[in-house]
C-alpha positions in Angstrom: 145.4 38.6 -129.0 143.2 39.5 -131.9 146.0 38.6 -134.3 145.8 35.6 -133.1 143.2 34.8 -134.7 141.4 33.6 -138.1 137.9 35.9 -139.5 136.2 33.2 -137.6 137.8 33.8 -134.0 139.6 30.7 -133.8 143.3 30.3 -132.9 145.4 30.1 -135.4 148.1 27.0 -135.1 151.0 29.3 -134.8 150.1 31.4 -132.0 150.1 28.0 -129.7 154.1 27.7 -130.7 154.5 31.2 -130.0 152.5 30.5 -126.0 155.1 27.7 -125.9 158.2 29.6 -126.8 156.8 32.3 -123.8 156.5 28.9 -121.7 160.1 28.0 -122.8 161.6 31.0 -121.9 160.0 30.8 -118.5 161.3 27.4 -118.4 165.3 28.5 -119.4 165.5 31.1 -117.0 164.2 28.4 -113.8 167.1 26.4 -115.7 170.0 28.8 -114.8 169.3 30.4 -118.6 168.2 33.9 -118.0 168.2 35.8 -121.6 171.1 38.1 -119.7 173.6 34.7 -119.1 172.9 33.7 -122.2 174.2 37.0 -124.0 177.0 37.0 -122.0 178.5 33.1 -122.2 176.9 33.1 -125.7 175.8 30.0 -125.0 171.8 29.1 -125.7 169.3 25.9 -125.7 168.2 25.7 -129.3 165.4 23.7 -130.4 165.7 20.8 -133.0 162.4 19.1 -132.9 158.8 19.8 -131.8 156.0 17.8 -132.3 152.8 19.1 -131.7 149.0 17.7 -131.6 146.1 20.4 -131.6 143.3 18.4 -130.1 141.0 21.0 -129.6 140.1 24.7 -131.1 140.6 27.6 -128.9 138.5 31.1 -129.5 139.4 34.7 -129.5 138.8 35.5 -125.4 139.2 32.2 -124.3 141.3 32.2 -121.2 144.5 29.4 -121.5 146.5 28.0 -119.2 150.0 26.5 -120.5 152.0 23.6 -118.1 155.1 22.8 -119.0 158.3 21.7 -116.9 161.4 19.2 -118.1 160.8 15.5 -119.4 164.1 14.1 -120.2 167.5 14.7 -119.6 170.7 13.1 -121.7 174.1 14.2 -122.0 174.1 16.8 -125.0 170.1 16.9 -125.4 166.5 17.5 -123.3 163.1 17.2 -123.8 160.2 19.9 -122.7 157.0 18.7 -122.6 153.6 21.2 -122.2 150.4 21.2 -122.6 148.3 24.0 -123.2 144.5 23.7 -121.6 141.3 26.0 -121.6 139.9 25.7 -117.2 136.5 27.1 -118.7 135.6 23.3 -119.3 139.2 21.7 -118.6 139.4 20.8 -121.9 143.2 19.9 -123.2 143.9 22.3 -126.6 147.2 20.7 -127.2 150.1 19.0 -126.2 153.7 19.9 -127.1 157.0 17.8 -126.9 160.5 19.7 -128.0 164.1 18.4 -128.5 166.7 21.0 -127.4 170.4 20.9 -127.5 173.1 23.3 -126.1 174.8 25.5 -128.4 177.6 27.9 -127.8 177.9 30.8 -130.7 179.5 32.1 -133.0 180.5 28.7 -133.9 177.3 26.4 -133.1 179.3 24.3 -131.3 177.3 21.7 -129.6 178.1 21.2 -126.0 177.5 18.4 -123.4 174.6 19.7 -120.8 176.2 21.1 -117.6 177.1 18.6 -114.9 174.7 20.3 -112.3 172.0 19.0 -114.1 172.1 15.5 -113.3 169.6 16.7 -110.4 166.9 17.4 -113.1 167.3 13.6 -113.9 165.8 12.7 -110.6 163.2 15.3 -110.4 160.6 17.1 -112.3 160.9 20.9 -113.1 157.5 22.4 -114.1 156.1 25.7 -114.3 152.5 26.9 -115.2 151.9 30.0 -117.4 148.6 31.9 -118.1 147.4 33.1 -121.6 144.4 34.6 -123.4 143.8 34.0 -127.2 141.9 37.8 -126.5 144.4 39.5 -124.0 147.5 39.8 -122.3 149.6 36.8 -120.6 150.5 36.3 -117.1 152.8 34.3 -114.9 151.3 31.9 -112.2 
């Protein structure tokens, strides 16, 4: 989008958290975490760490692709891991790592990761999203 974006066309840093918190979503709800559930139990993944490195600049129009799935499982925490890429010339824009934890509300409580996801431990859960630093976004 064109707010998106400095005078000078390029991405600002920002905008590729908000492309990963689309991703992330996407991500919850292949999880068991659809936005529904979650109002209803109250209970939500909450993110306590990202780190981020912007390798590369990305222009108002470019077309973006962001890959993400599950890197690490524990018992009260999980890792996401994406990467956000421009196919134009394959070139790798950034990469993103966040810590999340299970939190039941009103009281914040911090809960142990559901049992069923011991199967997430053994195999990878990614996704692949499409997004344009000058349009719309897209599900692939």
């Amino acid at each position: 989008m064109f707010f998106d974006t400095d005078c000078g066309g390029v991405v600002h840093n920002i905008a590729y958290l908000r492309f990963i918190e689309i991703a992330r979503t996407l991500l919850a709800e292949q999880l068991g975490f659809t936005l529904t559930e979650m109002a209803e139990t109250q209970k939500y993944p909450v993110v306590v760490r990202t780190e981020i490195d912007y390798r590369r600049a990305a222009k108002l129009g470019d077309r973006l692709v962001i890959n993400g799935g599950l890197e690490r499982v524990e018992r009260v925490r999980f890792w996401c891991a994406f990467q956000i890429l421009r196919p134009k010339d394959d070139a790798l824009i950034a990469e993103c790592r966040q810590m999340l934890v299970l939190i039941e509300m009103p009281a914040g409580k911090l809960l142990r990761l559901p049992d069923d996801w011991e199967k997430y431990r053994k195999r990878e859960t990614n996704f692949r999203i499409s997004a344009s630093a000058g349009s719309g976004r897209r599900r692939t």
